[in-house]
C-alpha positions as CSV (number, residue, x, y, z in Angstrom):
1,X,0.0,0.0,0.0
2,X,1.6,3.2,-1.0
3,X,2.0,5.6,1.4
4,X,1.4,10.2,0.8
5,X,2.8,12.8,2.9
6,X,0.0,15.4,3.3
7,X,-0.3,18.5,5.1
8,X,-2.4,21.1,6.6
9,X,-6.2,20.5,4.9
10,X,-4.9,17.4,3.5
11,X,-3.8,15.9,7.0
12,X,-7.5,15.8,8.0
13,X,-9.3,14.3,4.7
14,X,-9.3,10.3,5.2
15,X,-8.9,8.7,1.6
16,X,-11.2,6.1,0.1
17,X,-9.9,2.8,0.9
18,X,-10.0,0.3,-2.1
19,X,-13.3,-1.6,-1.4
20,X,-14.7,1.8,-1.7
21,X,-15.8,1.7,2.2
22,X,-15.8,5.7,3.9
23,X,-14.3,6.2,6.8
24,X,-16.7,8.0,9.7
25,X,-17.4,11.7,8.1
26,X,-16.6,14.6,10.3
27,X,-18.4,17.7,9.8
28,X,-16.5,20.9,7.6
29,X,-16.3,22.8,11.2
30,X,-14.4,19.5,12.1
31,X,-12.0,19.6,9.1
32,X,-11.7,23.4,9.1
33,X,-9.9,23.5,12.7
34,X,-7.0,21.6,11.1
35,X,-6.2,24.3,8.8
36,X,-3.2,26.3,9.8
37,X,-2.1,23.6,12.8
38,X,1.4,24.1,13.4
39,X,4.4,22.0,15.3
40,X,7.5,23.4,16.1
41,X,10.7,22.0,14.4
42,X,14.4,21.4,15.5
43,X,15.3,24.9,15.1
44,X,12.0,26.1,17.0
45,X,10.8,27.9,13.8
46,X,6.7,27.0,13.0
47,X,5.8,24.8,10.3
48,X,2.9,23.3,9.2
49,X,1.5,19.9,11.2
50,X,2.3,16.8,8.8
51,X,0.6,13.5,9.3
52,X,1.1,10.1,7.3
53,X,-1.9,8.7,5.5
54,X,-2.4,5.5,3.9
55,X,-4.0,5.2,0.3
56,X,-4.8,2.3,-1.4
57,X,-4.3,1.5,-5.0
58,X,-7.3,2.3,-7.2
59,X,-9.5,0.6,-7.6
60,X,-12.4,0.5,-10.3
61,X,-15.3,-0.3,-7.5
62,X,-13.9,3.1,-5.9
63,X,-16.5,5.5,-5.9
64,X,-16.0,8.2,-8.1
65,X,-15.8,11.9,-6.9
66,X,-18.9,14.2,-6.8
67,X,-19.1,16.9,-8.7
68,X,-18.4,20.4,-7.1
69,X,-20.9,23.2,-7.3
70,X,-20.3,26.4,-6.1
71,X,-24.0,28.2,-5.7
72,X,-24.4,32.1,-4.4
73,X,-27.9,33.4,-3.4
74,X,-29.0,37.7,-3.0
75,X,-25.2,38.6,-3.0
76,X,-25.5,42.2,-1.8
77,X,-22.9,44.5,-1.3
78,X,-22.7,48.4,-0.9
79,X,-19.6,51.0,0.1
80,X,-20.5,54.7,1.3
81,X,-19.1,56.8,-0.8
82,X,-17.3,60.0,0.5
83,X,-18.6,63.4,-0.6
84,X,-15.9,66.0,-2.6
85,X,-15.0,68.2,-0.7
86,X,-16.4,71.8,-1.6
87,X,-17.9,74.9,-0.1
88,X,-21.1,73.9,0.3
89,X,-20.5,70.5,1.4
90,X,-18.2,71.9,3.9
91,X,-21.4,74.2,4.9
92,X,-23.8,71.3,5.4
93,X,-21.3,69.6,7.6
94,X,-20.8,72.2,10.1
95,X,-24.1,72.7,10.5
96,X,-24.9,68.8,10.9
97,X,-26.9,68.3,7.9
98,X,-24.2,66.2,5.7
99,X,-24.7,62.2,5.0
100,X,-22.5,60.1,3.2
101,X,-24.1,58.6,0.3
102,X,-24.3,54.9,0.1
103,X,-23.6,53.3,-3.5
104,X,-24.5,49.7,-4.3
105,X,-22.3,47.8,-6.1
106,X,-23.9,44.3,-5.7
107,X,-27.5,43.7,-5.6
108,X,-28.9,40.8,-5.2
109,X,-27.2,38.5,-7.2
110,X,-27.5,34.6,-7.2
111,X,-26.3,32.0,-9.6
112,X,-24.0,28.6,-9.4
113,X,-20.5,27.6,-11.3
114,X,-20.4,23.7,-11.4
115,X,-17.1,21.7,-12.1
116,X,-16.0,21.0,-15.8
117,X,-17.4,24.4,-16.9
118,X,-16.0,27.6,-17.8
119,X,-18.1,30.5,-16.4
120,X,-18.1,34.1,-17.5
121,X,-19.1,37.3,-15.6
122,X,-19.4,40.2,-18.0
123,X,-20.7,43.7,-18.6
124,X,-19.5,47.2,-19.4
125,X,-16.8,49.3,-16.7
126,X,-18.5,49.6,-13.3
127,X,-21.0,46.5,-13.9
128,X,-19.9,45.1,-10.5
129,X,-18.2,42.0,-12.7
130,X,-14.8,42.2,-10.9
131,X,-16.3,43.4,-7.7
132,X,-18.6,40.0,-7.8
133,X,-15.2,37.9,-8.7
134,X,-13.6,39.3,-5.2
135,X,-16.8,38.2,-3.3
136,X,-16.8,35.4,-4.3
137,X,-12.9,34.7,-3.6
138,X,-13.3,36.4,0.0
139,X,-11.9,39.5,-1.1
140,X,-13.8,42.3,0.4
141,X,-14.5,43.3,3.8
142,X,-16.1,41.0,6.0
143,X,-19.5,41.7,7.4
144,X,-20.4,44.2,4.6
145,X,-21.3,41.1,1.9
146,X,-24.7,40.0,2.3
147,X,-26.2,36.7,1.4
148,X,-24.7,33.3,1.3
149,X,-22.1,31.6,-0.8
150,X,-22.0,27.3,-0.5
151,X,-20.3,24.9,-2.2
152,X,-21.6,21.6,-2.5
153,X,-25.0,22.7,0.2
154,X,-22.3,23.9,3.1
155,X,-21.1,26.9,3.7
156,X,-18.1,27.9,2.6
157,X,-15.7,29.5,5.4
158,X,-12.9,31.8,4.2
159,X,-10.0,29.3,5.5
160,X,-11.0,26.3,3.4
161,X,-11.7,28.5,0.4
162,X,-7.7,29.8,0.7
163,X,-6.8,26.4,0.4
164,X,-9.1,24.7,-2.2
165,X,-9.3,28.3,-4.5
166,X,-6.9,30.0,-6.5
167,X,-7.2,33.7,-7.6
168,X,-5.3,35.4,-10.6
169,X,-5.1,39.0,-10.7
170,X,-5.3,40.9,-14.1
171,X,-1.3,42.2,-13.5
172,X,0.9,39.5,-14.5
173,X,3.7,40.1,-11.1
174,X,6.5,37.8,-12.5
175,X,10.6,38.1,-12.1
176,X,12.0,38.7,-15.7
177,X,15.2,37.2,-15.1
178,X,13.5,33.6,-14.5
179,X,12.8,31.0,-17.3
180,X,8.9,29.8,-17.5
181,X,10.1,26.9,-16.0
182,X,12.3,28.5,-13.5
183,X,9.3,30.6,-12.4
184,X,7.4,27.7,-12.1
185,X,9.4,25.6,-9.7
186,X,10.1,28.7,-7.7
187,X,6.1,28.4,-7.3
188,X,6.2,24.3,-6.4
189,X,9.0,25.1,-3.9
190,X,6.8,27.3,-2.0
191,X,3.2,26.0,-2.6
192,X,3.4,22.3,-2.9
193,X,3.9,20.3,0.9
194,X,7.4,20.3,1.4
195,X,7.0,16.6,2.4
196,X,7.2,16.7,-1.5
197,X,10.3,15.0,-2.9
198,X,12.3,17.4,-5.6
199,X,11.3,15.2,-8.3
200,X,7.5,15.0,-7.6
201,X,7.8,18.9,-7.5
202,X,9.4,19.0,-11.1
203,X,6.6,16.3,-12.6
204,X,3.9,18.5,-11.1
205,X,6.0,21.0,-12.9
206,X,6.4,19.6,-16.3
207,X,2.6,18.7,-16.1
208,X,1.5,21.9,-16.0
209,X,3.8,23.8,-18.3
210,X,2.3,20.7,-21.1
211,X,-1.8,21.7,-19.8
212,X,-0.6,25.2,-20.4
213,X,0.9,24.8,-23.5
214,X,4.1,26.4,-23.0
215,X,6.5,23.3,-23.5
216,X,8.3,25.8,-26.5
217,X,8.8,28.4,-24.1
218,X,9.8,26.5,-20.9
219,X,13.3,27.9,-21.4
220,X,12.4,31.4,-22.3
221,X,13.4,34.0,-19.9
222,X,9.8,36.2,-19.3
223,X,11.6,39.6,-19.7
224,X,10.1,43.1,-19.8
225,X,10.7,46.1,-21.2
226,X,14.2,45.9,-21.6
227,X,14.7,42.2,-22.1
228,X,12.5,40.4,-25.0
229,X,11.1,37.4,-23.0
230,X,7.8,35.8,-23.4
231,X,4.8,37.2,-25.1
232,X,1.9,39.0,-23.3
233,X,-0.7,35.5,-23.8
234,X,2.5,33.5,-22.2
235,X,3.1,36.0,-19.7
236,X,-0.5,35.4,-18.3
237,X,-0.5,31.6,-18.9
238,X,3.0,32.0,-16.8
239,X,0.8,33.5,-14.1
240,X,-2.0,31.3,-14.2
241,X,0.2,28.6,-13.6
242,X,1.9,30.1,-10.5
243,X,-2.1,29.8,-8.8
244,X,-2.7,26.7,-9.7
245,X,0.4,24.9,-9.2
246,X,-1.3,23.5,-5.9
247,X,-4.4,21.8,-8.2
248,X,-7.3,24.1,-6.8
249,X,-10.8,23.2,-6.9
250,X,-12.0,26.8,-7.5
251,X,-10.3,29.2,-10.2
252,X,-10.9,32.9,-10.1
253,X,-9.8,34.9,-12.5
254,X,-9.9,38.9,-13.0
255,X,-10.4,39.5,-16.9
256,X,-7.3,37.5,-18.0
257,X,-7.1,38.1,-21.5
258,X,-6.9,42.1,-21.0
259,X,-4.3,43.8,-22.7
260,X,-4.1,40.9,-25.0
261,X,-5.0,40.4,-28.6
262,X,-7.3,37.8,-29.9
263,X,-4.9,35.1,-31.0
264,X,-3.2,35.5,-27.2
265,X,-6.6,35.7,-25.5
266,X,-8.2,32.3,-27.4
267,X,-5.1,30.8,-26.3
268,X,-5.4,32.1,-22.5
269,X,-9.2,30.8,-22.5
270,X,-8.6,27.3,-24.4
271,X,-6.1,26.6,-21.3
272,X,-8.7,28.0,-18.7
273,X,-11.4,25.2,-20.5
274,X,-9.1,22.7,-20.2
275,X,-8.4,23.7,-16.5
276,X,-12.1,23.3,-15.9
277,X,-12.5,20.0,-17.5
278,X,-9.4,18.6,-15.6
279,X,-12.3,18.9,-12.5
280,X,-12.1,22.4,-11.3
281,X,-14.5,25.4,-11.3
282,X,-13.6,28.3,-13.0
283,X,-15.0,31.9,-12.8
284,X,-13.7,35.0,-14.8
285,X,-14.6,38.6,-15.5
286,X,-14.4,39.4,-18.9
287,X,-15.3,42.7,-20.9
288,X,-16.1,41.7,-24.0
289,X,-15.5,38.5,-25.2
290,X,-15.4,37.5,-29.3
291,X,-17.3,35.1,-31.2
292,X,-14.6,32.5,-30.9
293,X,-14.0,32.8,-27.2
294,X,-17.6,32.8,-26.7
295,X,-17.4,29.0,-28.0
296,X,-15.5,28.3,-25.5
297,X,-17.6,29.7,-22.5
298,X,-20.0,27.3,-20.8
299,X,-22.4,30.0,-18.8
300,X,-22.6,33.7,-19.0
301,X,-23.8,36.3,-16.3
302,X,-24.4,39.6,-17.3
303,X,-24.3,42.6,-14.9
304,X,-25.7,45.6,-15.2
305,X,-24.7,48.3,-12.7
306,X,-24.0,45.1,-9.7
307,X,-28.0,43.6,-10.9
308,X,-28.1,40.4,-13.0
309,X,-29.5,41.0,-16.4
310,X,-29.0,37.1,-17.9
311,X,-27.4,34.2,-16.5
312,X,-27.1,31.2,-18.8
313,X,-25.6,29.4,-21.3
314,X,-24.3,31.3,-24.5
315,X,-26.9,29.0,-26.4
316,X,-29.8,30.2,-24.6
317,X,-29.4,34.0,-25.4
318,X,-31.0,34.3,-28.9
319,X,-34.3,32.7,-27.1
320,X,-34.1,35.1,-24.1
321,X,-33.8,38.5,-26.4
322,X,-36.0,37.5,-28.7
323,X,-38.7,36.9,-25.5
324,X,-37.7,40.1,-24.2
325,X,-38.8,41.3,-27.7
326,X,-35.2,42.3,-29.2
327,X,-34.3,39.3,-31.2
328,X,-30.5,39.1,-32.0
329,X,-29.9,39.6,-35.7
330,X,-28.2,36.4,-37.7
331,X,-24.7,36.3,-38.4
332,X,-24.3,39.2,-35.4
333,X,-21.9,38.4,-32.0
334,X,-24.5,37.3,-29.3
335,X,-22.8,38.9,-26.9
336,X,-21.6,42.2,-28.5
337,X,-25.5,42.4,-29.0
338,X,-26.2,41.7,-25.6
339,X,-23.7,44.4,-24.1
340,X,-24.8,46.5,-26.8
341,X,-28.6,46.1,-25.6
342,X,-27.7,46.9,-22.1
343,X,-26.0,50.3,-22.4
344,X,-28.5,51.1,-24.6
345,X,-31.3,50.4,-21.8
346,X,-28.5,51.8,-19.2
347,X,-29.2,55.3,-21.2
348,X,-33.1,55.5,-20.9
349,X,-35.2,56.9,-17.8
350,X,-35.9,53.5,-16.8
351,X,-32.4,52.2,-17.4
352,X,-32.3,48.2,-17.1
353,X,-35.2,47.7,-14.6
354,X,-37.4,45.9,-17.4
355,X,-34.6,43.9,-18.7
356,X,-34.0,42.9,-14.6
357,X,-37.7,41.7,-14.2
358,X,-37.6,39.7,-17.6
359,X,-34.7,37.9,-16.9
360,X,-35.7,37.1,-12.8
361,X,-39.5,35.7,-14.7
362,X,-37.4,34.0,-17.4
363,X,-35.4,32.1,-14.9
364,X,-38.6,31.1,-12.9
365,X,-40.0,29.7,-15.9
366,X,-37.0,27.7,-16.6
367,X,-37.0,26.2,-13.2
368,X,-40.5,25.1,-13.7
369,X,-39.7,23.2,-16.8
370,X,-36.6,21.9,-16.1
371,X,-36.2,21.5,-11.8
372,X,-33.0,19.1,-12.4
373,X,-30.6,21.9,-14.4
374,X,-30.6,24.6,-11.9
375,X,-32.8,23.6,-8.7
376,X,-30.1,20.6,-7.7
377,X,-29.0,22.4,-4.4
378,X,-26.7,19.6,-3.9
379,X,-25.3,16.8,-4.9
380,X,-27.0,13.5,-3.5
381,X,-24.8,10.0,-3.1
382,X,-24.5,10.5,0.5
383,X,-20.6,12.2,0.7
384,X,-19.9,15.3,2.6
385,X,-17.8,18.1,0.9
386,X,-15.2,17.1,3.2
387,X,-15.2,13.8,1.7
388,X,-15.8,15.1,-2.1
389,X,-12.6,17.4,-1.2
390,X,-10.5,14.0,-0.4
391,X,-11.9,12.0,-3.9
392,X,-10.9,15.2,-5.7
393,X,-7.3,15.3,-4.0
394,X,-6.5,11.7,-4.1
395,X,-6.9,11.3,-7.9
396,X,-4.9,14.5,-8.4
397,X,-1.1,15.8,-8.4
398,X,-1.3,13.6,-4.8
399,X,-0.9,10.2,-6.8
400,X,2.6,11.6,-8.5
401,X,5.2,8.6,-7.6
């Protein structure tokens, strides 16, 4: 029986064994107090608690692993928003009669991202689409987020979603004087459990730099402005990498193919699919996507000053306009329509409030007719996400020799 060195989540998740029997489940508060455990080493510096588990060989009676889905409900979030400074606000402050203004930047916003697809947030500047990206990845203030966020049914605490997530900003923060590969390993070295073995490190290394097809430019330097290195679509496949050198189950991505032309940003989104059908979820903000990276998306959201105006799959959007009574024209980009549409609306007295309705009756309706695509709140075969976690990590980079 071969044995895996785990650490921090993974020293809590108890493998399948190879008769497919589970081991008793604890609950996610149970598994979530082992995050962060620390021991003290020889030198009395803290390092994360290691344990020893024991994995069997697989088996083809093991169960397979669940699929993960990520579901948000009435997302709300607002900021107050300071008043310039001027004479006469200046005035209505000394005499008590100033109030800070309170902008919304999220309202009420629900949808799911399921594992294997490749989901899409987009809308024009100051649609909320990077703002919902961050609330979903815990990156706004606490307490001022309102409604829930669950994966798999449970709630998703903020310490297990730093270690089963990844998020890519849209600055590529790389050291020009290191190969891809170089960068890379320098990533491994500090992200993978250091109970991994140099050589396990480098295959998890050479995997990746093959799913992000940058095999021709593993020995390229990445450069900048005074050193030719890698191109700009490398550059950000380079820093995709670095987030998910460590296999997440969640990908968040702030519009990675900015900045980049259409060749480079295909290329960026044709590894993201493949990302999401190696198992994971993937989420990105994107501005305005072509026809040919809209082939590639799975499920769109569309914002609308921080409201949902669509939310489905690319296919579904020449039904929904034409309900709405705006049919898209044939031969035209579906979503260059649709973007088109909503500034349009944006512009009017009654800016997007119609479109809002439609598409909360249109989502109703689909629920009635079809219960099983989007009502599923989890999924049922008796595992916890705790255990769904452990399938996912015992088939993964975990299984190296």
């Amino acid at each position: 029986m071969p044995r895996v060195v785990a650490e921090n989540l993974m020293d809590s998740i108890d493998f399948y064994d190879q008769r497919g029997q589970m081991a008793a489940s604890p609950s996610l508060g149970e598994l979530l107090k082992y995050v962060g455990d620390i021991r003290k080493d020889a030198n009395g510096d803290e390092t994360p608690a290691h344990r020893v588990l024991e994995m069997s060989e697989t088996s083809i009676d093991e169960p397979r692993a669940l699929p993960f889905v990520l579901k948000f409900n009435n997302l709300t979030y607002s900021v107050n928003v300071r008043r310039k400074l001027n004479f006469t606000s200046l005035y209505r402050d000394l005499c008590g009669r100033g109030e800070d203004r309170t902008k919304v930047l999220l309202n009420d916003i629900s949808g799911e991202a399921r594992d294997g697809e490749l989901v899409a947030v987009l809308g024009a500047s100051g649609s909320g689409k990077s703002t919902l990206i961050d609330a979903l990845a815990n990156r706004i203030a606490k307490g001022s987020l309102k409604g829930t966020v669950t994966l798999n049914g449970e709630q998703l605490e903020s310490r297990l979603l730093k270690v089963i997530s990844a998020y890519v900003m849209q600055d590529d923060l790389l050291f020009p004087m290191l190969t891809v590969e170089e960068t890379l390993m320098f990533a491994a070295e500090f992200r993978l459990p250091r109970t991994f073995s140099k050589s396990k490190k480098k295959l998890r290394v050479q995997a990746l730099i093959d799913q992000l097809g940058l095999r021709n430019a593993a020995k390229t330097v990445i450069g900048d402005e005074g050193h030719r290195g890698v191109s700009g679509g490398e550059r950000r496949r380079v820093s995709i990498g670095i987030d998910i050198i460590h296999d997440p189950i969640i990908l968040f991505l702030d519009e990675p193919t900015s900045g980049l032309d259409s060749t480079s940003a295909y290329m960026v989104v044709k590894v993201l699919q493949r990302i999401a059908q190696s198992g994971s979820i993937v989420m990105m903000s994107v501005h305005q996507p072509s026809y040919r990276l809209l082939g590639l998306l799975d499920r769109l959201l569309f914002l609308s000053r921080g409201q949902p105006v669509f939310n489905g799959s690319p296919a579904d959007l020449p039904l929904f306009f034409s309900d709405f009574g705006n049919p898209i024209p044939d031969k035209e980009n579906r979503t260059e329509f649709a973007l088109d549409l909503i500034r349009e609306l944006e512009g009017t007295p009654g800016g997007t409030k119609r479109l809002v309705e439609f598409n909360k009756a249109w989502q109703n309706m689909k629920r009635a007719h079809n219960t099983t695509a989007i009502g599923d709140e989890t999924p049922t075969r008796g595992l916890t996400l705790k255990e769904a976690i452990s399938a996912k990590y015992s088939k993964g980079y975990y299984k190296y020799p």
